[in-house]
C-alpha positions in Angstrom: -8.6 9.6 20.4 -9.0 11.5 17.1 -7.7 9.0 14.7 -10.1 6.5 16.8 -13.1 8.9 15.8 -12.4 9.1 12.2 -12.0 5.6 12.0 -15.1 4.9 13.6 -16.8 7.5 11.0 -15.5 5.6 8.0 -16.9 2.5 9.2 -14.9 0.4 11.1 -11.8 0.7 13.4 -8.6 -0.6 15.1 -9.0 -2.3 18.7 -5.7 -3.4 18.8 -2.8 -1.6 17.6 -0.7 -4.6 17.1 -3.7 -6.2 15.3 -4.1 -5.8 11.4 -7.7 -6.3 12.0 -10.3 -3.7 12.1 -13.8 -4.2 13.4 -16.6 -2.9 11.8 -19.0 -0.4 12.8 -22.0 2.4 11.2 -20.1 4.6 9.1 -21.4 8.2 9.8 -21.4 8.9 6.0 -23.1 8.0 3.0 -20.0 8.3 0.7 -15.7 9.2 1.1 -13.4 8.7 -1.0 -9.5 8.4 0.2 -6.4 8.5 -1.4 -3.9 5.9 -0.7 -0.4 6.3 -1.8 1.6 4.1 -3.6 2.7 1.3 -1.3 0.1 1.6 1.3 0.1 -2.0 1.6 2.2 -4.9 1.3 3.9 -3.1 4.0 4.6 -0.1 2.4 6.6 -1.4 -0.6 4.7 -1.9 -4.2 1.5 -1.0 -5.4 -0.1 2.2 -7.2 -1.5 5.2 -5.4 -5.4 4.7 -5.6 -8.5 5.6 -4.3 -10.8 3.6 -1.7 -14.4 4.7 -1.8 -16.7 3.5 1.2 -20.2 4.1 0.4 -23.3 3.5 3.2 -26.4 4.9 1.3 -28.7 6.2 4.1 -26.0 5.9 7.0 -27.1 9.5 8.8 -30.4 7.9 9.5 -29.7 4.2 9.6 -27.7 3.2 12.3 -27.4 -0.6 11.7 -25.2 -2.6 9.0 -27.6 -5.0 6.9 -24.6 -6.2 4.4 -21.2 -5.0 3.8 -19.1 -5.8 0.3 -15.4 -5.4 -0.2 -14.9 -4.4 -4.0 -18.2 -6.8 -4.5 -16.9 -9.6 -2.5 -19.2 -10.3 0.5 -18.0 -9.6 3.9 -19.4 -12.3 6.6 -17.6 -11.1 10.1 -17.6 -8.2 11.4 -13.7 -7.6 10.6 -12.2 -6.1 7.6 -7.9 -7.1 7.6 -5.6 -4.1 6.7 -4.8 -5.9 3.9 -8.3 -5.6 2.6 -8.5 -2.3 3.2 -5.6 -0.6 1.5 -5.9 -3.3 -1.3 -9.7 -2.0 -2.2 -11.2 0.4 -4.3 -14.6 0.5 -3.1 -16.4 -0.7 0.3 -19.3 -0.7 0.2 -22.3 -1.1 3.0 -25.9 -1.5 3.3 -27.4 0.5 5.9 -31.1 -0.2 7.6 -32.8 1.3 10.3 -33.7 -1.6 12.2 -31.0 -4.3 13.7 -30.2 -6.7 11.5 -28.7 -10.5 11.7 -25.8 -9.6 9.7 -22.5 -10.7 11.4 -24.1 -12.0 13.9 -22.8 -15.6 13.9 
């Protein structure tokens, strides 16, 4: 249940183990920045150690996702892939404080 909270807090989270997707959520922060060692994806062989930064400006007092980017690429469904994830240096949502239409379709 604990790794289920702090993925929920970054943003988004597994539902299915087996899955490589994640859904999205309200982050609980405004700003984190992981480190992701070298071969984090590509299933764990390859690639540089880097950092992901997920940014939500406002997230403590707006609960609802207005847009959500993926190293400036728009994201249109509320699912980010693993892939997408570990790959990226910076995620980065828009927070408001009403609902919004945003991955709604």
């Amino acid at each position: 249940m604990s790794a289920w909270y702090v993925f929920s807090a970054l943003g988004f989270y597994p539902v299915n183990p087996a899955s490589t997707q994640y859904v999205v959520g309200a982050p609980f922060f405004e700003k984190i920045t992981i480190r992701l060692p070298a071969g984090a994806a590509a299933g764990g062989v390859g690639g540089e150690e880097h950092e992901l930064v997920i940014t939500a400006p406002g997230a403590p007092t707006m609960p609802f996702v207005k847009s959500l980017t993926v190293d400036g690429m728009a994201v249109e469904k509320a699912i980010l892939t693993h892939e997408q994830i570990v790959g990226a240096s910076l995620i980065a949502f828009e927070m408001a404080d009403e609902p919004q239409e945003w991955a709604t379709v």
